[in-house]
C-alpha positions in Angstrom: 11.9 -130.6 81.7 9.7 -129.5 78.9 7.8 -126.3 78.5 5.5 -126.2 75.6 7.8 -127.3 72.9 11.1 -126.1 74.5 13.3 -128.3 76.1 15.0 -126.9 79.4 17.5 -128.1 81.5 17.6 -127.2 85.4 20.7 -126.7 86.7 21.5 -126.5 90.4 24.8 -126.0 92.3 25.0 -128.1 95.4 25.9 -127.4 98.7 28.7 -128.4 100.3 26.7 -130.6 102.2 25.0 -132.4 99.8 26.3 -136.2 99.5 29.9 -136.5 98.2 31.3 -139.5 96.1 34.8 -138.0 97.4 37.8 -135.0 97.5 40.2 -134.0 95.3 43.6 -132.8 96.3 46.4 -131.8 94.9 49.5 -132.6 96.4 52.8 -130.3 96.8 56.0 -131.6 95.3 59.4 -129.4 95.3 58.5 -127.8 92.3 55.9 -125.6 94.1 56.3 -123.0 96.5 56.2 -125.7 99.5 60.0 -126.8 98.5 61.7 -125.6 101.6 58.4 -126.8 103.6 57.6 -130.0 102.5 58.5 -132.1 105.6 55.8 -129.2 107.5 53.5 -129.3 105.0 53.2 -132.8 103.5 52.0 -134.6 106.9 49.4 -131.8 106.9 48.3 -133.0 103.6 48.4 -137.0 104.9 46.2 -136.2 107.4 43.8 -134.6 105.4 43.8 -137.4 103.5 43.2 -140.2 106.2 40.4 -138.0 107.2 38.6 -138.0 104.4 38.9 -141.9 103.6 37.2 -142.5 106.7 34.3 -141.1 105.0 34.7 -141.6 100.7 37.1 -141.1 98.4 40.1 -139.0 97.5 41.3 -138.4 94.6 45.4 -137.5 94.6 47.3 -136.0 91.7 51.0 -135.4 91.8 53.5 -134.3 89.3 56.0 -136.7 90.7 55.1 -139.8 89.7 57.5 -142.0 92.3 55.9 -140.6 95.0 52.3 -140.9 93.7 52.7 -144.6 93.8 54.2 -143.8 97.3 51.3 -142.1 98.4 48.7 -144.5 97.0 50.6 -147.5 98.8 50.4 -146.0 102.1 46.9 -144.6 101.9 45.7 -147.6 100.2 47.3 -150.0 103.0 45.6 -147.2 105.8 42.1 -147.5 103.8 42.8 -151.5 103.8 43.6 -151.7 107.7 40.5 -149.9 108.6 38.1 -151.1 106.5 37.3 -149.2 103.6 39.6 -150.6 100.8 39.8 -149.3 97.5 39.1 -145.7 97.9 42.3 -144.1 96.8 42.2 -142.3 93.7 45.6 -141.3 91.8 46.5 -139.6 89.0 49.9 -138.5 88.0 49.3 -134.4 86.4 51.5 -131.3 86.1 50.4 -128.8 88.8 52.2 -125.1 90.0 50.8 -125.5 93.1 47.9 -127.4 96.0 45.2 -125.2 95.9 42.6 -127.6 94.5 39.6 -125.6 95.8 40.3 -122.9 93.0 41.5 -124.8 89.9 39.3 -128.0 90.6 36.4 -128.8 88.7 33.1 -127.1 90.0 30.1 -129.8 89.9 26.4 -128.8 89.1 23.6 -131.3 89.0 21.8 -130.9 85.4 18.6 -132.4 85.6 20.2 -134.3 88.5 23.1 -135.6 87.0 26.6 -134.1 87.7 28.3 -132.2 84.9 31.7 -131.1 86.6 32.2 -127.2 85.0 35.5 -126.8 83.9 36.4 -122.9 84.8 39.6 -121.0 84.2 42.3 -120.3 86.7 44.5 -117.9 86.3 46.0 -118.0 90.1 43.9 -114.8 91.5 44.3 -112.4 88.6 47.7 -113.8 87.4 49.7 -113.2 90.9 51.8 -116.5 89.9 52.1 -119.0 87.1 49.3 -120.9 86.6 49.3 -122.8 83.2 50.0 -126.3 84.9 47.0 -125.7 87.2 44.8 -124.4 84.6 44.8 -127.4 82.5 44.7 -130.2 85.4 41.3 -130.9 85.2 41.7 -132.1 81.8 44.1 -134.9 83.0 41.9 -136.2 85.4 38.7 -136.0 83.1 41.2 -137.5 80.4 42.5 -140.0 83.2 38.8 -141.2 83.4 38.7 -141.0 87.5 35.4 -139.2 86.8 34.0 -142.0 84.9 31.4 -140.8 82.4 30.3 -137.7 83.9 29.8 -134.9 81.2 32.4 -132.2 81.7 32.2 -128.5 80.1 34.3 -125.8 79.5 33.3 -122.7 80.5 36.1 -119.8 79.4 35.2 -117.5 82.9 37.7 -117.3 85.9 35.9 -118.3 88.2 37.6 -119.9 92.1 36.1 -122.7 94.0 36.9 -120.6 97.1 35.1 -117.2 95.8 31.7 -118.6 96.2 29.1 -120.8 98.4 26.1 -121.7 97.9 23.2 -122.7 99.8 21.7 -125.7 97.4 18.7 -123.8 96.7 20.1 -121.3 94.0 21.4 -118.3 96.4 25.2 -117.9 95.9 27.2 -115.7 98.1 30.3 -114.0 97.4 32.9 -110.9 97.8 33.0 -108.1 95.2 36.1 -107.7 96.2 36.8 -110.9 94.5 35.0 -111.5 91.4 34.7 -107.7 90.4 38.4 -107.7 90.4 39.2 -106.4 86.8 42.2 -108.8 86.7 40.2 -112.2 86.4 37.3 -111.5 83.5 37.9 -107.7 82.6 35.6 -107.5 80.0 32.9 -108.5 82.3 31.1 -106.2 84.7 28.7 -107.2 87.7 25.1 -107.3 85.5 27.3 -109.5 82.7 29.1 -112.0 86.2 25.6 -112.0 87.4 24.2 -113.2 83.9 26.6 -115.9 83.8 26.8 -117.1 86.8 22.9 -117.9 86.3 23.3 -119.5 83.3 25.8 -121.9 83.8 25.1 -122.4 87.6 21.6 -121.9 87.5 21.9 -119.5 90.5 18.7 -116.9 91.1 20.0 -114.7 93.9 23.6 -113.3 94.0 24.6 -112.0 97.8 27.2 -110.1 97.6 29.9 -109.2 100.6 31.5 -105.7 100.1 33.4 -105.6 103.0 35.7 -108.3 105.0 39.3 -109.5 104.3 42.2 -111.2 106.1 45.6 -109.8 106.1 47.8 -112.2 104.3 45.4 -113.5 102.1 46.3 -113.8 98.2 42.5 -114.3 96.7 41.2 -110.7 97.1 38.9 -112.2 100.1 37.4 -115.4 99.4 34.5 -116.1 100.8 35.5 -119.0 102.2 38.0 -117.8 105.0 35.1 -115.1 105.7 31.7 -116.4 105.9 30.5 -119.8 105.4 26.6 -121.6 104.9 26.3 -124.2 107.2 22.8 -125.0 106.6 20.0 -122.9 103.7 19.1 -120.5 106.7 22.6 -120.3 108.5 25.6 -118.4 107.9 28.8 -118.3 110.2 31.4 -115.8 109.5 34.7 -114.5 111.4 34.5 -112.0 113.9 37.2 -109.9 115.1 36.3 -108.6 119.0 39.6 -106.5 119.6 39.4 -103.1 118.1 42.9 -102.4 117.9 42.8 -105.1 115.7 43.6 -103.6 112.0 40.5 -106.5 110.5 38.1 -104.8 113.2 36.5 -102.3 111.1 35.8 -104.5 107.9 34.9 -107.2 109.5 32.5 -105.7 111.6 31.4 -104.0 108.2 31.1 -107.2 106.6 28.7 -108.7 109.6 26.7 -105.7 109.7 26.1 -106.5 105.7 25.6 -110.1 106.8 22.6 -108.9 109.5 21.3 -106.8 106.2 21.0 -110.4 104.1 17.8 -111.9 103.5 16.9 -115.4 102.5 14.2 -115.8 99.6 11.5 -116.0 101.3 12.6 -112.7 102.8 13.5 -113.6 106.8 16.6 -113.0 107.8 20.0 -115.2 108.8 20.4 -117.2 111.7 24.1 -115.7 112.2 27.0 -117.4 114.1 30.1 -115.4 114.7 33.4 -117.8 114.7 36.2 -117.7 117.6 39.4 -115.2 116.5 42.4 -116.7 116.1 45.6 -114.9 118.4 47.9 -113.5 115.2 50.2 -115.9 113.6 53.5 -114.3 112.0 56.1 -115.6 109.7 59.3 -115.4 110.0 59.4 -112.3 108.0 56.7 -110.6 110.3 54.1 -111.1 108.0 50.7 -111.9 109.4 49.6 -115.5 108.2 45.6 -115.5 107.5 44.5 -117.8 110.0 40.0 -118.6 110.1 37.8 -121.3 111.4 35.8 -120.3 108.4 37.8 -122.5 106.2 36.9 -126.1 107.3 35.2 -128.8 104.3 32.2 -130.3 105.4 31.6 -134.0 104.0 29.7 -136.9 104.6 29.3 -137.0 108.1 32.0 -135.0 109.9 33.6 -131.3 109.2 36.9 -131.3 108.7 38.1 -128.2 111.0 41.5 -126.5 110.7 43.1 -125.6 114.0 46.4 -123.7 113.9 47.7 -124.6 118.2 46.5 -121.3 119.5 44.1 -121.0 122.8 41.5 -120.6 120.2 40.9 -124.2 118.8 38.7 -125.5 121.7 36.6 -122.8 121.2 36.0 -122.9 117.9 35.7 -127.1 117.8 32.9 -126.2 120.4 31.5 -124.0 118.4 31.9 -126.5 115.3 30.1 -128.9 117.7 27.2 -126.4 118.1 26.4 -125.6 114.4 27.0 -129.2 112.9 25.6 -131.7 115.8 24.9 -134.5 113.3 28.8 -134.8 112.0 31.9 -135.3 113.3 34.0 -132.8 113.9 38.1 -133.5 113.0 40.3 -130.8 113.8 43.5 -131.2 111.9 46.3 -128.8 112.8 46.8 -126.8 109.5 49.6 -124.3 110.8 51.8 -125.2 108.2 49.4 -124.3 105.4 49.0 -120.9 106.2 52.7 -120.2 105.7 51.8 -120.2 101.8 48.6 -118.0 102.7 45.5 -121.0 102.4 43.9 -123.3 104.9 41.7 -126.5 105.0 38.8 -126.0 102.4 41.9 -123.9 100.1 44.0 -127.4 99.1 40.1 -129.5 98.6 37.5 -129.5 96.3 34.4 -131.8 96.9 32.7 -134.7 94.0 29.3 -135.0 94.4 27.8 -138.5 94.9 27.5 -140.3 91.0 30.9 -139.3 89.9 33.7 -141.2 91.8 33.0 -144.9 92.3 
């Protein structure tokens, strides 16, 4: 747009329900921390896949290159036998681990267009090696699945899963997350809020300080706490048994939640999501199991379920805040044994980019 004799550019950051051209994932090989899980994990991933090419495309990279070709057979021939051919996507790329959501590109609409925003990953404040990860967005960009989308730097750590916005320009996050002095030290809040303006074009930062899941590497996401579903609509998790040791912050957090506002200055319709029964590894560790971490895309909601008593509820309750889509429950036990769900091994493409 043009004001007086300045040029300006608007930029927006979509919401997850805005139209997709398709899903990026990034699939485990025995050089991640899925080696002694792969048979568990990788029909996880397959079904997450066949999902989403009911619906648009996916984009696969893998380091192994034989079984790339494997993969984009067998999905290809699946996408052939039901009708909607030629929507597999691969790309052979380096990568330390799956978790797409957080070293994925991050797409804004610049006057419209997509510009995919590539941020730097440094695996939650350098917990593991991330160097392979960090620099996979350049192989697809360089691999030209994105077509000619523009594409930009920016050097800020910034996670796919530590934010979510509503489409009009309010982003909501965790302190916990990006004030942690381990991803952009030299950055405090005033100077995250600053950025995050300017290069997402976000007006209103909401921030959580309170909520977390035991098990969970990301210093609380927001996206296995509270989700939008609509501009007007948050859901969240909700712990009801007060012996539970996530009781007090999460009943915290929803308190904060109640205190939000939208911008025109009414308050949140609020749904509180079912509560999974406790998952433990085999080393007694609790596993961070949440409804909050489904992907919405065109037309359905892609649900994790993890076979506890739970699931029904919360597909019911899926049901109930999305009537318009589908909702796909895909059984995503195995994930959490490496600590993510669902929306942790995607990242969404706006509609212009993949074709």
């Amino acid at each position: 747009m043009i004001q007086g004799d300045v040029v300006t550019t608007k930029r927006v950051l979509p919401a997850e329900w805005a139209p997709q051209s398709a899903v990026m994932l990034t699939w485990p090989h025995p050089g991640t921390d899925w080696a002694d899980l792969m048979n568990e994990v990788e029909p996880v991933f397959e079904n997450i896949a066949k999902a989403i090419l009911r619906y648009e495309h996916v984009v696969i990279s893998c380091e192994h290159v034989t079984r790339l070709q494997e993969l984009e057979r067998d999905l290809n021939r699946y996408a052939e036998q039901n009708s909607f051919p030629g929507r597999v996507k691969a790309v052979p790329a380096p990568a330390n681990d799956t978790w797409a959501r957080d070293h994925g590109p991050i797409t804004i609409l610049t006057d419209d267009r997509p510009t995919l925003l590539d941020f730097r990953f440094n695996a939650w404040g350098g917990k593991f090696p991330s160097e392979k990860d960090d620099a996979l967005n350049n192989h697809l960009f360089n691999a030209g699945v994105f077509g000619t989308t523009m594409t930009q730097q920016v050097d800020f750590v910034l996670e796919g899963g530590s934010f979510e916005s509503d489409g009009q320009g309010t982003f909501l996050t965790t302190s916990e997350c990006l004030l942690t002095p381990t991803r952009n030290p030299a950055m405090d809040r005033t100077a995250i809020e600053q950025l995050l303006s300017e290069v997402l074009g976000v007006c209103r930062i909401l921030w959580l300080n309170h909520g977390y899941l035991a098990g969970d590497d990301t210093d609380s996401h927001i996206d296995t706490l509270a989700r939008f579903c609509a501009p007007d609509h948050i859901c969240y998790v909700a712990c009801p048994d007060v012996a539970d040791e996530h009781y007090s912050a999460l009943a915290a957090m929803e308190e904060e939640l109640q205190e939000f506002r939208q911008a025109d200055g009414s308050p949140y319709k609020l749904t509180p999501l079912p509560w999974p029964d406790a998952i433990y590894d085999e080393d007694g560790e609790r596993l961070p199991a949440t409804y909050a971490n489904f992907l919405i895309i065109n037309d359905a909601v892609l649900l994790p379920v993890y076979d506890v008593p739970q699931d029904e509820d919360a597909i019911t309750v899926m049901k109930e805040i999305f009537p318009s889509r589908e909702i796909v429950p895909i059984d995503c036990r195995p994930l959490i044994r490496q600590h993510g769900s669902l929306h942790c091994v995607t990242m969404q493409i706006p509609a212009g980019v993949v074709s």
